[in-house]
C-alpha positions, 0 to 999 in steps of 0.5 A, a space after each residue: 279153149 284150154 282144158 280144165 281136167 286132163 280126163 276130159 282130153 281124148 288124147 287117142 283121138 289127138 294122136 290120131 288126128 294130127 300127132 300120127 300124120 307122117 308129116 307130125 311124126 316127121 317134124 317130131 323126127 327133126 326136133 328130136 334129131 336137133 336136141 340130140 345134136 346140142 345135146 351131143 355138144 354138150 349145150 343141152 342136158 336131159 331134164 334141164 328145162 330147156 328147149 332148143 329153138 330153131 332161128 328160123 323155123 323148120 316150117 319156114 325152110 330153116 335147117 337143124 344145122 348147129 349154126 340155127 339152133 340156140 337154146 331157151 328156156 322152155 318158158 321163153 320158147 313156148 310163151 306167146 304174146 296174148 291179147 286182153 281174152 287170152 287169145 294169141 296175137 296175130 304175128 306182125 310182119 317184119 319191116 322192111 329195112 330201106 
């Protein structure tokens, strides 16, 4: 459920829940470690709206390897595809190739 009034979000209790886990502040770690390395290549700028997605996900055993980032916009990498109740569509499995 999305929240109507920003003062009614507890982000205290947010950060201490899940966003202050060693393993959030880890992945934290490694995305800011991978816009700092496109940044350093010149492919991203500071506040240019756009984010750097991982080719294959770090949680699916992709690296911040040059050759696994490319750039989106932010719109394009935080954009789910959404039933008709706004709920997320569950991912489909890829087919296999015969």
């Amino acid at each position: 459920m999305a929240y109507k009034n920003k003062a009614d979000r507890n982000y205290k209790h947010e950060y201490e829940a899940y966003q202050g886990k060693p393993e959030q502040i880890k992945r934290r770690a490694e995305r800011n470690k991978a816009r700092a390395e496109l940044t350093k290549a010149g492919r991203v700028h500071k506040g240019d709206g756009k984010d750097i997605d991982h080719k294959k996900p770090l949680s699916k055993g992709g690296t911040n390897g040059l050759s696994n980032l490319h750039v989106k916009s932010k719109h394009a990498n935080r954009s789910f595809d959404r039933n008709s109740d706004h709920t997320m569509r569950k991912n489909k499995p890829l087919k296999k190739k015969k």
